[in-house]
PDB file with SEQRES, HELIX, SHEET and CRYST1 records, atoms N, CA, C and O in Angstrom:
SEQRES   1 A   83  UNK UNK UNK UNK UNK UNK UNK UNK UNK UNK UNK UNK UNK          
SEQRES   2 A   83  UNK UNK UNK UNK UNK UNK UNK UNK UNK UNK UNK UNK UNK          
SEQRES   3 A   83  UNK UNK UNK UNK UNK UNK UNK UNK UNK UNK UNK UNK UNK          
SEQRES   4 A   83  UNK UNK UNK UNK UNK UNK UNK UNK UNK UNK UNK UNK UNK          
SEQRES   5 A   83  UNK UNK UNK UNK UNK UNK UNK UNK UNK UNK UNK UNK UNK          
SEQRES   6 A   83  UNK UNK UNK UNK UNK UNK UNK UNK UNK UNK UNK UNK UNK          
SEQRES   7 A   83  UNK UNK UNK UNK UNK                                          
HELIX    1 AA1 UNK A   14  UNK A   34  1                                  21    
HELIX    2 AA2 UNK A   37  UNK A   54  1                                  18    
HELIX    3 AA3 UNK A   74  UNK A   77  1                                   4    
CRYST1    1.000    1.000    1.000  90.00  90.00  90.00 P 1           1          
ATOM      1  N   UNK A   1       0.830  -1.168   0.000  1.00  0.00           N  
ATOM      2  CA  UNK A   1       0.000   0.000   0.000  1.00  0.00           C  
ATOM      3  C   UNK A   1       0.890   1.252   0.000  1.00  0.00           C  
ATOM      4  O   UNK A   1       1.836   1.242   0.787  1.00  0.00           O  
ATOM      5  N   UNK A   2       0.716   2.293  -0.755  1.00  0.00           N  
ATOM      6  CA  UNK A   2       0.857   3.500  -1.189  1.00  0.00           C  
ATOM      7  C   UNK A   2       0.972   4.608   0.131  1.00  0.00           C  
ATOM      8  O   UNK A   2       0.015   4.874   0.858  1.00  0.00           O  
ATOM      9  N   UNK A   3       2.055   5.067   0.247  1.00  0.00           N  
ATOM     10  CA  UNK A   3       1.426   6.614   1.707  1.00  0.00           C  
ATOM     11  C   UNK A   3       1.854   7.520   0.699  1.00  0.00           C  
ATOM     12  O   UNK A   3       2.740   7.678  -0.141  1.00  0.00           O  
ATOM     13  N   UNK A   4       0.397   8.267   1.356  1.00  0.00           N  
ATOM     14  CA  UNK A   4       0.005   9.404   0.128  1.00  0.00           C  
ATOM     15  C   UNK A   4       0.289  10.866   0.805  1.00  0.00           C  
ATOM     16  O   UNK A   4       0.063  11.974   0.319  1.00  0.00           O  
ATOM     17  N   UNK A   5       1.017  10.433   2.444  1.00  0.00           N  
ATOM     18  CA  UNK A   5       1.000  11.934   3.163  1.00  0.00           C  
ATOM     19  C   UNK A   5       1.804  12.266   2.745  1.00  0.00           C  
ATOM     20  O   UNK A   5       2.713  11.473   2.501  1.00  0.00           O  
ATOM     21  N   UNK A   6       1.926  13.680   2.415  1.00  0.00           N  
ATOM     22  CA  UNK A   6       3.007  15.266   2.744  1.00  0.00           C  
ATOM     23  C   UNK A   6       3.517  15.662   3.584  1.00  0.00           C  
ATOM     24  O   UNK A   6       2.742  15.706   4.540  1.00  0.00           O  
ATOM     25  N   UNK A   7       4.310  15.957   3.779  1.00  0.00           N  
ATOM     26  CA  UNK A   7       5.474  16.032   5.238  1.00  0.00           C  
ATOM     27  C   UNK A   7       5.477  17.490   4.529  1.00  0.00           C  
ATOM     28  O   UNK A   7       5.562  17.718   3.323  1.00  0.00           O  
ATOM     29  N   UNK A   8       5.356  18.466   5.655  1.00  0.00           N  
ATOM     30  CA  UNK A   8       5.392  20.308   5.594  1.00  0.00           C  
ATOM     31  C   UNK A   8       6.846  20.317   6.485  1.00  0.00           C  
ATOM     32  O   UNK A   8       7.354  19.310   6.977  1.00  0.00           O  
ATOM     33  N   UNK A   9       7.357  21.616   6.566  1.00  0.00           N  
ATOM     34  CA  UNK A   9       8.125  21.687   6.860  1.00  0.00           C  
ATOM     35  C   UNK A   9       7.574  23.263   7.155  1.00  0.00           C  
ATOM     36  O   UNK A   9       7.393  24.095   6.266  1.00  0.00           O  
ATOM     37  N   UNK A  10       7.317  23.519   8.802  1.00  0.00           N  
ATOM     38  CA  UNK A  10       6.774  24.689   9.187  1.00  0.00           C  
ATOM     39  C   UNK A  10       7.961  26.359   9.101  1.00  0.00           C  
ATOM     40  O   UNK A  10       8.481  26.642  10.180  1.00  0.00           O  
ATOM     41  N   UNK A  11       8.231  27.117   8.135  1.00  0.00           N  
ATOM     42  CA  UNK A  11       9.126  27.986   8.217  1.00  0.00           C  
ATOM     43  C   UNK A  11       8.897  29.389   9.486  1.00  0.00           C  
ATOM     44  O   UNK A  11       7.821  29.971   9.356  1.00  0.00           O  
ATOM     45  N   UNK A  12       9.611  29.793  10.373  1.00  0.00           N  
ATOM     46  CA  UNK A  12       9.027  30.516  11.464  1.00  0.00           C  
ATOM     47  C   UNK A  12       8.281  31.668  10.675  1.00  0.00           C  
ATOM     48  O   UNK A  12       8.623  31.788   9.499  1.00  0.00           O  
ATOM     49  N   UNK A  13       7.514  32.351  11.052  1.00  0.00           N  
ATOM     50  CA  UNK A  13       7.031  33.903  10.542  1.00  0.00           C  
ATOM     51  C   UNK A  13       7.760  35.159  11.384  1.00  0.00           C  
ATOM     52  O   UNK A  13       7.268  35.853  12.274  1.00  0.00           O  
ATOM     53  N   UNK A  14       9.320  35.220  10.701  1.00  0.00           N  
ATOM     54  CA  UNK A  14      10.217  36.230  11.284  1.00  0.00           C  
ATOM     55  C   UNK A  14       9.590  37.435  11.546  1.00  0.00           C  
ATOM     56  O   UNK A  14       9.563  37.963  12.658  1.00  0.00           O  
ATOM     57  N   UNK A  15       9.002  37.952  10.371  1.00  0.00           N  
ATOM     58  CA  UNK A  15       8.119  39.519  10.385  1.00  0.00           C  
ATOM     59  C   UNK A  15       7.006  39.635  11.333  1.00  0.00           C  
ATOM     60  O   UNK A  15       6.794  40.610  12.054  1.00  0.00           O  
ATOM     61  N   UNK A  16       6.220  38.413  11.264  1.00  0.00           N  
ATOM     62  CA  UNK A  16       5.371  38.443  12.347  1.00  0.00           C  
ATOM     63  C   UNK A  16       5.676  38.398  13.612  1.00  0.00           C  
ATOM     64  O   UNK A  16       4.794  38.850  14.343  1.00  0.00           O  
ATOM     65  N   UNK A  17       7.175  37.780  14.438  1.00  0.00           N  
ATOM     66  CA  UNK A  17       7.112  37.563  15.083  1.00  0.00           C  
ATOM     67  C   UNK A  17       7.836  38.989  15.755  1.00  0.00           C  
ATOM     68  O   UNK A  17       7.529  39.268  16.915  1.00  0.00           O  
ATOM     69  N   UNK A  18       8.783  39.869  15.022  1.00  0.00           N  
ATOM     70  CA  UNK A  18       9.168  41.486  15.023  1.00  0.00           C  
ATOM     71  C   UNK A  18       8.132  42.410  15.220  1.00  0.00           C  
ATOM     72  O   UNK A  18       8.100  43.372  15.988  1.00  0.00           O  
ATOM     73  N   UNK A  19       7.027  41.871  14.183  1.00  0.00           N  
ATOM     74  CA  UNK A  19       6.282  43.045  14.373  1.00  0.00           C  
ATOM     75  C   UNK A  19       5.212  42.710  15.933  1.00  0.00           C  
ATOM     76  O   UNK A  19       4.785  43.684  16.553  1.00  0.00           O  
ATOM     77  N   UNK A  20       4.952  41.571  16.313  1.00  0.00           N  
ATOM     78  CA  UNK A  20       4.170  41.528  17.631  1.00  0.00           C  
ATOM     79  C   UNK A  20       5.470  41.594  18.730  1.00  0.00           C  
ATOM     80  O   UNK A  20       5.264  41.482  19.939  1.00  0.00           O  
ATOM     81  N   UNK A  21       6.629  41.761  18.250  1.00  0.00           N  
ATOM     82  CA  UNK A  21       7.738  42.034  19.544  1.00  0.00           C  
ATOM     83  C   UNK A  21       7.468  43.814  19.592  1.00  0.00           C  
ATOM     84  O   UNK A  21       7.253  44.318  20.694  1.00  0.00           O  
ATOM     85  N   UNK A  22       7.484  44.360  18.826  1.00  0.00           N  
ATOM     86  CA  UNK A  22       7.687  45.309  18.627  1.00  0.00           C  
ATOM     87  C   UNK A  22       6.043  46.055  19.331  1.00  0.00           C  
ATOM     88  O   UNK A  22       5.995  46.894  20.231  1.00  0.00           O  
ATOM     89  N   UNK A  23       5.211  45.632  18.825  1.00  0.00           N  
ATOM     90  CA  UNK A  23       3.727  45.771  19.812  1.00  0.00           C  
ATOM     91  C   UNK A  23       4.019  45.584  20.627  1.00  0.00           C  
ATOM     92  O   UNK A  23       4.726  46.547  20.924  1.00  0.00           O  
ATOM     93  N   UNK A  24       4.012  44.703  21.659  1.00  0.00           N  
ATOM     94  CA  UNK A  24       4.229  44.325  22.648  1.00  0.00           C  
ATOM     95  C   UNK A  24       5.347  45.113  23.957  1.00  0.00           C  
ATOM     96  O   UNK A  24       5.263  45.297  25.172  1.00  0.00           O  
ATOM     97  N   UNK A  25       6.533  45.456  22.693  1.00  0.00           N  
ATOM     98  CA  UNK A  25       7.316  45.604  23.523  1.00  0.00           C  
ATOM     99  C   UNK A  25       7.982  47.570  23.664  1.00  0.00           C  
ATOM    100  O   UNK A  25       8.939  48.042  24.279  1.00  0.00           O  
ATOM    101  N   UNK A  26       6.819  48.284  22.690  1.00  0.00           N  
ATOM    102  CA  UNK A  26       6.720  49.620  22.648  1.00  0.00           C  
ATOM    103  C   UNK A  26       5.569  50.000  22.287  1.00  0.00           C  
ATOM    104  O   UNK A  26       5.161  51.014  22.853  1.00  0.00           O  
ATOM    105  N   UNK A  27       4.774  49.435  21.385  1.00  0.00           N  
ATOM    106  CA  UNK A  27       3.246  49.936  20.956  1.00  0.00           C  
ATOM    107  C   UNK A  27       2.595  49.931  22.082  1.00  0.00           C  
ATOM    108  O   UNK A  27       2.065  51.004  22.374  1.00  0.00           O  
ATOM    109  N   UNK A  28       2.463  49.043  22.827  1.00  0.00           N  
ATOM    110  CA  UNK A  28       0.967  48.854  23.988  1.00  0.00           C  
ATOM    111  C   UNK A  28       1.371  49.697  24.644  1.00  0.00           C  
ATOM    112  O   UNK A  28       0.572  50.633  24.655  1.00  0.00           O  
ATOM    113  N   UNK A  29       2.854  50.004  25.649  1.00  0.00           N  
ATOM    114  CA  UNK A  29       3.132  50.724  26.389  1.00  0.00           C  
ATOM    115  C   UNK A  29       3.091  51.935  25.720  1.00  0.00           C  
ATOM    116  O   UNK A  29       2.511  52.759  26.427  1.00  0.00           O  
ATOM    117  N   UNK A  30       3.385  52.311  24.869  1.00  0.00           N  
ATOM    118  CA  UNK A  30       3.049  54.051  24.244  1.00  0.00           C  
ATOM    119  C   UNK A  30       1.436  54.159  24.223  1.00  0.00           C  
ATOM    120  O   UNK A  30       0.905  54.817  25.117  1.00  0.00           O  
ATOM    121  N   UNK A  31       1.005  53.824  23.691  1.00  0.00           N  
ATOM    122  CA  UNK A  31      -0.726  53.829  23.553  1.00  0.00           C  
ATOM    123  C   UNK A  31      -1.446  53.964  24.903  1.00  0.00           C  
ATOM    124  O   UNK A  31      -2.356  54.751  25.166  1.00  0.00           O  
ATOM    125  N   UNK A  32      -0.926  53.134  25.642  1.00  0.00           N  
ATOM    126  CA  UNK A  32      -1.505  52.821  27.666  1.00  0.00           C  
ATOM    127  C   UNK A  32      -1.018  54.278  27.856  1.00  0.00           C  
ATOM    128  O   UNK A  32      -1.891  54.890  28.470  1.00  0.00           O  
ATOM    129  N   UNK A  33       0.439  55.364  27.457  1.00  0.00           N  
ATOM    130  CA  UNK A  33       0.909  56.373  28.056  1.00  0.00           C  
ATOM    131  C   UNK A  33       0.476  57.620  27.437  1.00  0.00           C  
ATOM    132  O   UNK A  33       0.339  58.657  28.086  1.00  0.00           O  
ATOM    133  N   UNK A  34       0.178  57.486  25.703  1.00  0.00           N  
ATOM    134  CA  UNK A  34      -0.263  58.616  25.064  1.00  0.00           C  
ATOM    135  C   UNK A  34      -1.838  58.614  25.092  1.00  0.00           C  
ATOM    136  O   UNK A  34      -2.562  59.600  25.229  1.00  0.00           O  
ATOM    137  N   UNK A  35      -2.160  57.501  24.958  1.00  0.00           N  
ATOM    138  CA  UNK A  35      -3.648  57.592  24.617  1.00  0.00           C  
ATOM    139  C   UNK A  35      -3.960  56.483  23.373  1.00  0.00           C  
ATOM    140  O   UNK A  35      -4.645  55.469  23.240  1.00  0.00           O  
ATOM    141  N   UNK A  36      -3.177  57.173  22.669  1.00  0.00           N  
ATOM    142  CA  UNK A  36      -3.447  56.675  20.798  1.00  0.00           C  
ATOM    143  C   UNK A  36      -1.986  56.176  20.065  1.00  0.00           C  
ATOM    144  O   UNK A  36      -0.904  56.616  20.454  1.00  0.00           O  
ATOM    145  N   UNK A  37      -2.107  55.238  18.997  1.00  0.00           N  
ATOM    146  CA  UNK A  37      -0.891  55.068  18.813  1.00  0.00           C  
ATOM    147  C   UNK A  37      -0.601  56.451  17.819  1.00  0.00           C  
ATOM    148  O   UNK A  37       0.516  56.409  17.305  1.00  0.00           O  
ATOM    149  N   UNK A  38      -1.343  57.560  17.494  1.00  0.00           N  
ATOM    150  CA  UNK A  38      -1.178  58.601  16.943  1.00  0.00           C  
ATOM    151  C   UNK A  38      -0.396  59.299  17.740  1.00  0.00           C  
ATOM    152  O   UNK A  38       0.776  59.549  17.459  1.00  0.00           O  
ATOM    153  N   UNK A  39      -0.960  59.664  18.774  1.00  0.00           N  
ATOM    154  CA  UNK A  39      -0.360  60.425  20.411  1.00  0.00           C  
ATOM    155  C   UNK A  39       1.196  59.849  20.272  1.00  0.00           C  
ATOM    156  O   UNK A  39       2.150  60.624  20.340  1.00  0.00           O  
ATOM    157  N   UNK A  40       1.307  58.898  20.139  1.00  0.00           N  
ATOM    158  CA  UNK A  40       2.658  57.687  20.257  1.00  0.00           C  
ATOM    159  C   UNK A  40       3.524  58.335  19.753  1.00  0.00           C  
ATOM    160  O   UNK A  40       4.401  58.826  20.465  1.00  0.00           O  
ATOM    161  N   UNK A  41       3.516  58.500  18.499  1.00  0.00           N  
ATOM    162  CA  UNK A  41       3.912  58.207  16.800  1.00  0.00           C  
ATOM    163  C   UNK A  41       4.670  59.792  17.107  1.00  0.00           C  
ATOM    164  O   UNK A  41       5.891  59.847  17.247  1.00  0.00           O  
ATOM    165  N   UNK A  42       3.619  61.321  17.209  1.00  0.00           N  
ATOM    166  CA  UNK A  42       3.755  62.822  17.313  1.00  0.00           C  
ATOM    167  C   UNK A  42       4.723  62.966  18.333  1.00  0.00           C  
ATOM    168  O   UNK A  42       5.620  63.804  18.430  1.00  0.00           O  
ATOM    169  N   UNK A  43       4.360  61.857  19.221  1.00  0.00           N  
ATOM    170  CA  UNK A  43       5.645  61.932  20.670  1.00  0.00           C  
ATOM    171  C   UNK A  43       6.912  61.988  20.417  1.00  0.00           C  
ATOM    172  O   UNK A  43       7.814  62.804  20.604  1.00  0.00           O  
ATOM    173  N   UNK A  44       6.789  60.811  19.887  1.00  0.00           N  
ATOM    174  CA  UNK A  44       7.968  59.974  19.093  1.00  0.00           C  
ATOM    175  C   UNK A  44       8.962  60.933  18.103  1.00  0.00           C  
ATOM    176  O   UNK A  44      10.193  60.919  18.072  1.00  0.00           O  
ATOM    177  N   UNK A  45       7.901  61.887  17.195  1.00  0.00           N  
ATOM    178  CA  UNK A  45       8.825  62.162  16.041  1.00  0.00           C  
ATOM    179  C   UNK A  45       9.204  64.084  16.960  1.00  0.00           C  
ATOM    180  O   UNK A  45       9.991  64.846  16.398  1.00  0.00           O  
ATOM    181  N   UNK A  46       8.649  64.419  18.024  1.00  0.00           N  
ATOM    182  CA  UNK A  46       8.950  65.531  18.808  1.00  0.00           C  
ATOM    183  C   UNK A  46      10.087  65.426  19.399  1.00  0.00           C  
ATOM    184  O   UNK A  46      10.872  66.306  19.751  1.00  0.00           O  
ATOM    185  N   UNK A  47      10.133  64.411  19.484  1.00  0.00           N  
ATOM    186  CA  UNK A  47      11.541  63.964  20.645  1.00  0.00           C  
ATOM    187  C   UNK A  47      12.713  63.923  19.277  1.00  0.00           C  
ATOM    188  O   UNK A  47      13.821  64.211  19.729  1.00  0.00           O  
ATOM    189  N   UNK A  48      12.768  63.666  17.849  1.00  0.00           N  
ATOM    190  CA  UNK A  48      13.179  63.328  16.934  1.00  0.00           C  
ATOM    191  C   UNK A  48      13.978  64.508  16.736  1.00  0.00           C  
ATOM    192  O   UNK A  48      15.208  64.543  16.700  1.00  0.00           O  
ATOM    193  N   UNK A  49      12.686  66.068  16.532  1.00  0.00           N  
ATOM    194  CA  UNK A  49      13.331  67.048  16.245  1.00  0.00           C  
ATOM    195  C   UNK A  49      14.258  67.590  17.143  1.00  0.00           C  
ATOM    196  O   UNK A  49      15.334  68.039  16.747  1.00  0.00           O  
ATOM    197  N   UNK A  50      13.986  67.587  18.116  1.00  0.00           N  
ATOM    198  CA  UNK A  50      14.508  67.992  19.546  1.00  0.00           C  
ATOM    199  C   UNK A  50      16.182  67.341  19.009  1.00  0.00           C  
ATOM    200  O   UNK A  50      17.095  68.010  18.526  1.00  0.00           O  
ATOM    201  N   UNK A  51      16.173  66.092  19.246  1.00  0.00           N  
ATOM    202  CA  UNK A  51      17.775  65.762  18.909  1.00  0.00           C  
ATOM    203  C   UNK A  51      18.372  66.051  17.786  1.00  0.00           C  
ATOM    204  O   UNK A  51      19.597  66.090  17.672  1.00  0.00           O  
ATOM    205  N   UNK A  52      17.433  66.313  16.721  1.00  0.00           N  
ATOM    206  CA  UNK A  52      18.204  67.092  15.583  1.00  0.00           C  
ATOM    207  C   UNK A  52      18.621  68.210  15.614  1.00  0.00           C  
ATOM    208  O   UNK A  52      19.537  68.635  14.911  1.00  0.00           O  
ATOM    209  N   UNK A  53      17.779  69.049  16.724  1.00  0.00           N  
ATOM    210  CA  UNK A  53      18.468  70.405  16.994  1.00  0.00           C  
ATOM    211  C   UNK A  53      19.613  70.529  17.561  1.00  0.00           C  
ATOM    212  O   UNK A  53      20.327  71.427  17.114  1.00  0.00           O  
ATOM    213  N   UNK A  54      20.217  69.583  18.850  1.00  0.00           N  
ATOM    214  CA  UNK A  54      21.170  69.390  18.987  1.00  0.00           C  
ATOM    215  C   UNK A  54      22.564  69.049  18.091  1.00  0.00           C  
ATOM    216  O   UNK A  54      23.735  69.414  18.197  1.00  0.00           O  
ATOM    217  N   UNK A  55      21.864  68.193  17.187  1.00  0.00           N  
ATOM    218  CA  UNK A  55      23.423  67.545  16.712  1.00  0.00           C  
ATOM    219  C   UNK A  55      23.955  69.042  15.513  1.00  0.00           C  
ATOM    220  O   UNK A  55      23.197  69.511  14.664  1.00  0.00           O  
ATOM    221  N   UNK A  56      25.204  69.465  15.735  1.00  0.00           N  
ATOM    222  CA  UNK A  56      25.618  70.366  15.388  1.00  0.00           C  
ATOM    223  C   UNK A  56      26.362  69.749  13.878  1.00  0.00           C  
ATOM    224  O   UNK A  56      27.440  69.155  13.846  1.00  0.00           O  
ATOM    225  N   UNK A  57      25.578  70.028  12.799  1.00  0.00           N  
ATOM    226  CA  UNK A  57      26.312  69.512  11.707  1.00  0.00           C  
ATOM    227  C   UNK A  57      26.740  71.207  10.536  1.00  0.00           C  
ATOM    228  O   UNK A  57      26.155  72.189  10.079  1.00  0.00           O  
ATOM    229  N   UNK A  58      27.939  70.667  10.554  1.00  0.00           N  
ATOM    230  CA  UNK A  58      27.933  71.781   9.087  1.00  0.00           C  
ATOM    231  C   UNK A  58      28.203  71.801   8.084  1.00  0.00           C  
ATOM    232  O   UNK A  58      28.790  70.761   7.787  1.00  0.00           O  
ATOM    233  N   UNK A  59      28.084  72.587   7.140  1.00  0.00           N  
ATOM    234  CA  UNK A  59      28.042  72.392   5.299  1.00  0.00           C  
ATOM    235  C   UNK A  59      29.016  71.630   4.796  1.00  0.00           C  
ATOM    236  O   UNK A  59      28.958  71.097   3.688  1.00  0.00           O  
ATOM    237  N   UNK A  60      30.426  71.498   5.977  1.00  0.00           N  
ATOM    238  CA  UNK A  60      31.607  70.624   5.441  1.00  0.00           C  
ATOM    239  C   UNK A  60      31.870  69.434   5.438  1.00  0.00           C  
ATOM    240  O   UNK A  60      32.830  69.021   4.787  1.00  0.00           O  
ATOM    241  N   UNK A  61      31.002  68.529   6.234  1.00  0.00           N  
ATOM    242  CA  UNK A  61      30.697  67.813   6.568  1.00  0.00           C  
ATOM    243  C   UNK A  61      29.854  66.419   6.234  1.00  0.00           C  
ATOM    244  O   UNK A  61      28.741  66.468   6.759  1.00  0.00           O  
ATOM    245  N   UNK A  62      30.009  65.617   5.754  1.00  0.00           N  
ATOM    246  CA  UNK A  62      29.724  64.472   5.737  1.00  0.00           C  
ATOM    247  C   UNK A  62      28.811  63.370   6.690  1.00  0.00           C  
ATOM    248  O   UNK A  62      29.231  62.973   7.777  1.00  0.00           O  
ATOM    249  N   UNK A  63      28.089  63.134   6.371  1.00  0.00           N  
ATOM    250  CA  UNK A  63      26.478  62.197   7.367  1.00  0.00           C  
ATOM    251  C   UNK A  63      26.331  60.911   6.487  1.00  0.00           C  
ATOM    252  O   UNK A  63      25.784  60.740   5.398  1.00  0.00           O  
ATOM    253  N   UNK A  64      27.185  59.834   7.554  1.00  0.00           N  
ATOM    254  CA  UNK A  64      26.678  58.138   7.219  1.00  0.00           C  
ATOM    255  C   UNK A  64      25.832  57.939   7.873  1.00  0.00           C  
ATOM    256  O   UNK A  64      25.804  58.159   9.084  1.00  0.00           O  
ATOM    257  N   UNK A  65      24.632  57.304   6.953  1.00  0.00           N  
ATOM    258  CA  UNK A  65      23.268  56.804   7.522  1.00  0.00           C  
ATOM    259  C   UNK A  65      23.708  55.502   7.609  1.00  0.00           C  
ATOM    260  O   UNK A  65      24.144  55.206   6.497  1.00  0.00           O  
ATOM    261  N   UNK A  66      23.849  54.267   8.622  1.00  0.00           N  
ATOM    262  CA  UNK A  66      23.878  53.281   8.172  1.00  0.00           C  
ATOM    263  C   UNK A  66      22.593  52.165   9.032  1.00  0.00           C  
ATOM    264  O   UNK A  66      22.632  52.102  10.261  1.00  0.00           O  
ATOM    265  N   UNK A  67      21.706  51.491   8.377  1.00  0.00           N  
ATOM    266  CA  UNK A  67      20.601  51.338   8.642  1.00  0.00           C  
ATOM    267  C   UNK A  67      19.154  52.073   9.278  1.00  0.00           C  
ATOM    268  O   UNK A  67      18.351  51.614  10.090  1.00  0.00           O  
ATOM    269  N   UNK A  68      19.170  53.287   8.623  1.00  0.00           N  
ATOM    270  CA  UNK A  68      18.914  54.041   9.315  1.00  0.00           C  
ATOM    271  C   UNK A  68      17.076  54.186   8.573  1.00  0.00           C  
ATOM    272  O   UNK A  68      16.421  55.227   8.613  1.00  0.00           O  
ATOM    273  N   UNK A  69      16.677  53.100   8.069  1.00  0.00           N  
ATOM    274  CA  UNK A  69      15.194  52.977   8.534  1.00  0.00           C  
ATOM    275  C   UNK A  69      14.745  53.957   7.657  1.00  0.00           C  
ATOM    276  O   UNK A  69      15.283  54.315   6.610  1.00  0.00           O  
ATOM    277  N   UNK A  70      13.653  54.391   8.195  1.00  0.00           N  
ATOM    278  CA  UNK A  70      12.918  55.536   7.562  1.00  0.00           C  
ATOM    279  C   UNK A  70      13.579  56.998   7.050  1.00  0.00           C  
ATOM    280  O   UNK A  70      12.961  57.812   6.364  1.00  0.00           O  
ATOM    281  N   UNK A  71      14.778  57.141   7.464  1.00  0.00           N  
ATOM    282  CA  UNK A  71      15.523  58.579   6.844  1.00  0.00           C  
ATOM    283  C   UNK A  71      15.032  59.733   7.951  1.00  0.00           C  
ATOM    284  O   UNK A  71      14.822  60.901   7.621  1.00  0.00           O  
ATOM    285  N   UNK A  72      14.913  59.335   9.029  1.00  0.00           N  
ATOM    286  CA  UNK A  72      14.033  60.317   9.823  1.00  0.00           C  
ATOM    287  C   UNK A  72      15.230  61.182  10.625  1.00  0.00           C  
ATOM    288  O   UNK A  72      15.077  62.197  11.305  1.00  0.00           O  
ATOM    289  N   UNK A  73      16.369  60.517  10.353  1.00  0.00           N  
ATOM    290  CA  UNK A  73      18.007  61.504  10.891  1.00  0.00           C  
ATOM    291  C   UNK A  73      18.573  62.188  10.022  1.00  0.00           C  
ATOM    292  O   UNK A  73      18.903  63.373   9.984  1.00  0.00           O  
ATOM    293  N   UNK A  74      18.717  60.829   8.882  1.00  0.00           N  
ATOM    294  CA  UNK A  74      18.922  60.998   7.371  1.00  0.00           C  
ATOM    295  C   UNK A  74      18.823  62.053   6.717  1.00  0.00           C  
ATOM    296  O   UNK A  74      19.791  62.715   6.341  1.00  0.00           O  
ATOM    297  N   UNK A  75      17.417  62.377   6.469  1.00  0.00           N  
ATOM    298  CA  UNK A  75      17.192  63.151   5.668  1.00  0.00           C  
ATOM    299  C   UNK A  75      17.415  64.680   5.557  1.00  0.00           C  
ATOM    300  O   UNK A  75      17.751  65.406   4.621  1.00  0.00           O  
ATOM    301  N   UNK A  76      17.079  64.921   6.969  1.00  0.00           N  
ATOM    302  CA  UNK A  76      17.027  66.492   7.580  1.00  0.00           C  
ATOM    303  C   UNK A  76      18.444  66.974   7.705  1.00  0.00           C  
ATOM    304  O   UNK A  76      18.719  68.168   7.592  1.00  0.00           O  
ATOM    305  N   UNK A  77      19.429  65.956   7.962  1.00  0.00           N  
ATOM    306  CA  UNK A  77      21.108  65.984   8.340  1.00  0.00           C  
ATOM    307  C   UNK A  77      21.369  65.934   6.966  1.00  0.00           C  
ATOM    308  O   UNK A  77      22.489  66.406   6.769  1.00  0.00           O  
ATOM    309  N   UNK A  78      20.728  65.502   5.727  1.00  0.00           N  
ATOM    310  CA  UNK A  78      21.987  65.458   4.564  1.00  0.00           C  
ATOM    311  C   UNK A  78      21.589  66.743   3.709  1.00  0.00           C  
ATOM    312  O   UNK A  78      22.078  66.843   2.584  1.00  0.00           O  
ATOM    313  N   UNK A  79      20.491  68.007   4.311  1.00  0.00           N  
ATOM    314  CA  UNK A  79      19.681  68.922   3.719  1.00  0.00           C  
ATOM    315  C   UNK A  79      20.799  70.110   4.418  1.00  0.00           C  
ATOM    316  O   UNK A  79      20.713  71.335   4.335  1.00  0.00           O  
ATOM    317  N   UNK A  80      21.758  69.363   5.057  1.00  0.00           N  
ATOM    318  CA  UNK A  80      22.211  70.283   6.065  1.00  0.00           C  
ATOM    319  C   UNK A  80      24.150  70.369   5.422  1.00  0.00           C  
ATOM    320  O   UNK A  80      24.813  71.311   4.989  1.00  0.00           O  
ATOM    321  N   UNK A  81      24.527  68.696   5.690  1.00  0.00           N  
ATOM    322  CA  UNK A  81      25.754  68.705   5.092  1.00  0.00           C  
ATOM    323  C   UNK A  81      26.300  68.475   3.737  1.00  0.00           C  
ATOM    324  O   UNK A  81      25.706  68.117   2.720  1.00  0.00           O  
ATOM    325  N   UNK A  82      27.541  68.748   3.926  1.00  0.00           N  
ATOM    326  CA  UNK A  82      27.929  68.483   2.535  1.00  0.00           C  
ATOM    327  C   UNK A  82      27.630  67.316   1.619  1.00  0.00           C  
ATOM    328  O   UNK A  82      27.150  67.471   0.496  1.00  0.00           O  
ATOM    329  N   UNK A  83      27.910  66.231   2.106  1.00  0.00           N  
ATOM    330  CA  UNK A  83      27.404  65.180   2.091  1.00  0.00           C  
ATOM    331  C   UNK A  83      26.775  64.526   2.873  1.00  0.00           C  
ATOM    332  O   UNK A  83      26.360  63.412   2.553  1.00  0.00           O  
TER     333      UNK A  83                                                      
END                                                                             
């Protein structure tokens, strides 16, 4: 007699398992503290500008982004330096 089963081979769900670390482990707590994950998010990118005002870059100057995600350091710093 014939076996007709399929053997799977379960691959983890990496993204899924980042993105519910990432809930879990900053979303709920921002949302429980702002209100909204909107509240979160405005918090988040306030605190952003704030350290961009600090970092003292000038026209001669050169800015390596390296993994740097959304361009949210990136972008505003390379509007600034030379490179």
């Amino acid at each position: 007699m014939e076996n007709n089963f399929v053997t799977y081979v379960m691959k983890p769900d990496w993204a899924g398992m980042w993105e519910r670390g990432i809930r879990e482990a900053w979303a709920n707590k921002m949302v429980v503290k702002h209100g909204s994950i909107i509240s979160a998010w405005d918090h988040a990118s306030n605190r952003k500008e704030l350290l961009l005002k600090k970092i003292a870059i000038s026209q001669s100057e050169t800015v390596l982004d390296i993994g740097g995600g959304t361009g949210a350091f990136a972008i505003p710093l390379a509007n600034v330096a030379k490179k």
